[in-house]
C-alpha positions, 0 to 999 in steps of 0.5 A: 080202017084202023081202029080209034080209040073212044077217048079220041073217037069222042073228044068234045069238038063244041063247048057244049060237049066239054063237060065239068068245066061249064064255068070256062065254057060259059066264059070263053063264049061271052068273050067270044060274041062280045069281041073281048078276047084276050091275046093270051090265055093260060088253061091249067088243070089235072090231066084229061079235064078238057085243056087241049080240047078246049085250046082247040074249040077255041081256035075252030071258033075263031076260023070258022069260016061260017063264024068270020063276024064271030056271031056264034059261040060254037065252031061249025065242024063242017067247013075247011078250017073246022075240020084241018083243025081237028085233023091237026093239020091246019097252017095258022093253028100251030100245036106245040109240045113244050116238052119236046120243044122246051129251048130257047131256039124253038120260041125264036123260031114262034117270034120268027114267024108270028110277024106274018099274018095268017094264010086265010082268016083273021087270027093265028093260033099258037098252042103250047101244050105242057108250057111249063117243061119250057126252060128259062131261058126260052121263057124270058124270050117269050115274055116280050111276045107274050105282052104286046103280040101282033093284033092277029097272034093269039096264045093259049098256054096249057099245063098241068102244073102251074106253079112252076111257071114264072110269075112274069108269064102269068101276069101276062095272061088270061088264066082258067083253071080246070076242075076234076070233072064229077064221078056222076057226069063222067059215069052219065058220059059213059053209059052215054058212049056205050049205048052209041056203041051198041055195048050192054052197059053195067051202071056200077061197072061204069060208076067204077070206071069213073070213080078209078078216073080220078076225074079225068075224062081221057083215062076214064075213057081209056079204062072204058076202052080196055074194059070193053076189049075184055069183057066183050059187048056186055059189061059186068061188075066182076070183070070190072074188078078184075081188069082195073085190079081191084078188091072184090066188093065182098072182100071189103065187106067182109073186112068191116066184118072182122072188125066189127065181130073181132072173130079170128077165124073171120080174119085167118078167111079174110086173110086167105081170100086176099092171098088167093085173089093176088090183091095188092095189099097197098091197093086194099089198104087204100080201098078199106080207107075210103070205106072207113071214111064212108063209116065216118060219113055215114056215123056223122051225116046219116041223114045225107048218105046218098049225097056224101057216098058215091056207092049203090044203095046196096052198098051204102045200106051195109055201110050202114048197118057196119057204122051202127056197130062201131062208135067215132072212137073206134072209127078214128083209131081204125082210120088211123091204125089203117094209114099207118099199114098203108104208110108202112107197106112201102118200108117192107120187101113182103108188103102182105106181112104188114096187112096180115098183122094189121087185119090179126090185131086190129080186131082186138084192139079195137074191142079192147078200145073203148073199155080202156078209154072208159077206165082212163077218162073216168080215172082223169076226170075224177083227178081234174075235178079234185084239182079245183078244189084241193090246195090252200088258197095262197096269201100275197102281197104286193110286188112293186118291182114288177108289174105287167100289163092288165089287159094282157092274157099272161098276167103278173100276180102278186108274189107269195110270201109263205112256202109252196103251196103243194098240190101233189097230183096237179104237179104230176099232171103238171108235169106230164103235161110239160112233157107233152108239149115238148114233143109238140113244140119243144121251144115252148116247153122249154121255157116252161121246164125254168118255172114252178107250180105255185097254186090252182084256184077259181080255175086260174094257173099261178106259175112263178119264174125265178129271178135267174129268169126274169127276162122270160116274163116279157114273153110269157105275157105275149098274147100268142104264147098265152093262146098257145099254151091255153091250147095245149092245156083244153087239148090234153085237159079238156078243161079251160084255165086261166095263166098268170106268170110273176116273178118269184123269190122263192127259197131252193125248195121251190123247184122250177119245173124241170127240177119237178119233171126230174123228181117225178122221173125219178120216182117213177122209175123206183116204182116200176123197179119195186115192181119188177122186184115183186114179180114172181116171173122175174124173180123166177127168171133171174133165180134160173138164169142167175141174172140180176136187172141192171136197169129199167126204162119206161117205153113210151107208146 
């Protein structure tokens, strides 16, 4: 007798046995014993979650010829019609592949014959597997049957990709969505199998499998299937590893290592074991980010790490010890920088060059990390706290011409009759802030490059528009542009100001925004060129070579 695999040999044949997915179970059985079935059903969901068994269990129910009154929610698997069913053979339930049957003509053909009543039983099944590879036109002729089929012609549609089915046919049908089934239940399934298989099993090997399933049933099966042909009647973690392609559990702790003690001759041994191991670098790239995400679990939830982490003890517990090490910073930046590796590994033709640099810098940086973010946020702090005190308070007087709503966000303020009111280091942080946003959203920054920096006081913003712009004050009091702009400035701030925008007369040496932006280019680029004209390597450099610098531009990170 030929071999059957196990994803065939243990295919669910009652709704009990159609795990994860209790919510349609419980739902088709009601509908079952209460006589409200519905003439077209619609199963979507990824793949291998139980769609065609349970298009299937719903048919054997119905023609089970045990069940004629429906007086049961479960087929009986041992009659005549359970069992052609099973086997794929029965006259009144027609499987059809959507894929390989997707023309117009073939759905003709189901309206050809859908007018005859069954050969024995009460209903005629038509299952349409991936429906959504049909093509239009064969769609539109279903519609039709679809809506008003004979009362003994019943339709279940299944696919993995519902959004590109047409409304017209969802709107006609009953639809259930199927989830990815947990690792835990198929893990439970597993171990299940294999005791009935006479295999010793290894629970991590099996956790393993199922968490490489991606929730699919059918393939955590199939890997089951390919591990046991390779590791014989007792499974073992290490061969798990080895037939799945994975990184060994030991590479991936010492790579949290590396970045925790920053040694490089841990990382030229990280490097070297990986190389030797054949590891894709993508694969372990991909892997290091989920243990990163675990870091952040565990950093945050630590008193929830069972639930959050599928892992063994072991493993959570040196997950653990690594997370104490690092802070969120240092977390963030390393998932960060980690994504980035796995994005650019598919740009080189040499993908281990990527993960070699990755895992010889990283370290370092990380290290240097939290020291740099300790010098930059004291320095910007000592700067903001000064901006709500510094600055002259400005007199104003009133502006009868224009006037603005008061219950709006953006309000319009008084104009000022003396000079600008300078603040030199808010207009720098002004400015750069501006800048900032243009790379976010450059529409929003550019309206704000044609204003100027009048004062800040009490936590209030005053920014004026010249009258050449006047029509921008209609915007710049619109709720949303407000909250917008508020956004930006808490998020690169920290700090919540309040916006008022009126109209100006000022004289030329009240520069709008982008004249400031300009000035401050300007002045930036004279200081680095006094710099680099102060640098005894340049000067060096240039004496040697007789070179002179024709020009200097700021790189931006």
């Amino acid at each position: 007798m030929a071999y059957e695999v196990i994803a065939r040999k243990w295919r669910p044949l009652n709704f009990d046995q159609l795990l994860g997915q209790e919510h349609i179970s419980q739902t088709l059985k009601n509908a079952i014993t209460n006589k409200r079935l519905s003439h077209a059903f619609l199963f979507t969901g990824p793949r291998g979650t139980g769609k065609t068994s349970a298009s299937r269990i719903l048919a054997k129910t119905l023609r089970c010829e045990n069940n004629s009154k429906l007086s049961k929610a479960e087929p009986c698997n041992a009659c005549d019609q359970c069992l052609k069913i099973t086997a794929g053979q029965s006259l009144d339930v027609l499987e059809i592949d959507g894929a390989s049957n997707n023309g117009v003509d073939a759905i003709r053909e189901i309206r050809e014959t859908i007018k005859y009543m069954p050969s024995s039983g009460t209903y005629k099944l038509y299952i349409i597997d991936e429906v959504h590879m049909l093509s239009n036109s064969a769609f539109n002729a279903l519609l039709k049957t679809l809506e008003e089929p004979p009362p003994h012609v019943i339709f279940i549609l299944a696919t993995t990709e519902v959004q590109k089915i047409p409304d017209t046919v969802l709107s006609r049908c009953q639809r259930f969505d199927f989830r990815r089934i947990s690792i835990s239940v198929i893990s439970q399934h597993l171990e299940n199998i294999c005791k009935q298989e006479n295999i010793t099993p290894d629970k991590q090997s099996l956790f393993l499998i199922a968490k490489h399933g991606e929730g699919s049933m059918r393939d955590s099966q199939s890997l089951l299937d390919q591990v046991i042909t390779f590791s014989g009647k007792t499974l073992s973690l290490e061969k798990s590893i080895q037939i799945l392609g994975l990184t060994p559990r030991e590479l991936l702790n010492l790579s949290l290592e590396v970045f925790v003690t920053a040694e490089v001759e841990k990382s030229k041994s990280l490097i070297e074991n990986l190389s030797q191991s054949s590891v894709d670098p993508k694969v372990f790239l991909g892997e290091l980010i989920e243990e990163i995400r675990h870091l952040l679990l565990i950093k945050t939830c630590p008193s929830n790490v069972e639930n959050l982490i599928p892992l063994s003890v072991n493993d959570q517990e040196h997950l653990s010890g690594v997370a104490k090490k690092l802070s969120h910073k240092q977390i963030y930046f390393l998932f960060k920088e980690a994504l980035n590796a796995y994005e650019d590994c598919s740009k080189m033709p040499d993908p281990f060059m990527i993960l070699e640099f990755f895992l010889l810098k990283l370290p370092y940086q990380i290290h240097n990390l939290e020291n740099f973010s300790t010098t930059v946020g004291a320095t910007q702090t000592k700067s903001f706290a000064a901006l709500n005190t510094a600055g002259p308070k400005a007199s104003a007087v009133k502006n009868s011409t224009q006037t603005l709503d008061k219950n709006k966000n953006a309000t319009m303020a008084s104009a000022p009759t003396n000079s600008f009111s300078e603040q030199p280091d808010f207009a720098y942080y002004w400015t750069s802030l501006v800048k900032k946003i243009a790379s976010i959203n450059p529409p929003l920054s550019s309206k704000l490059s044609h204003t100027f920096l009048q004062t800040v006081e009490n936590k209030i913003i005053k920014i004026g528009v010249p009258k050449s712009h006047e029509f921008l004050l209609e915007e710049f009091s619109d709720k949303n542009f407000t909250k917008k702009l508020k956004n930006y400035i808490k998020t690169f701030w920290n700090r919540d100001y309040d916006l008022e925008f009126f109209l100006s007369y000022a004289t030329e040496h009240q520069k709008s925004l982008s004249g400031q932006i300009q000035q401050q280019e300007e002045a930036e680029t004279t200081e680095l060129q006094n710099k680099v004209d102060q640098n005894d390597l340049v000067q060096q450099i240039k004496k040697e070579l007789g070179i002179n610098v024709k020009s200097i531009k700021k790189i931006k990170n």
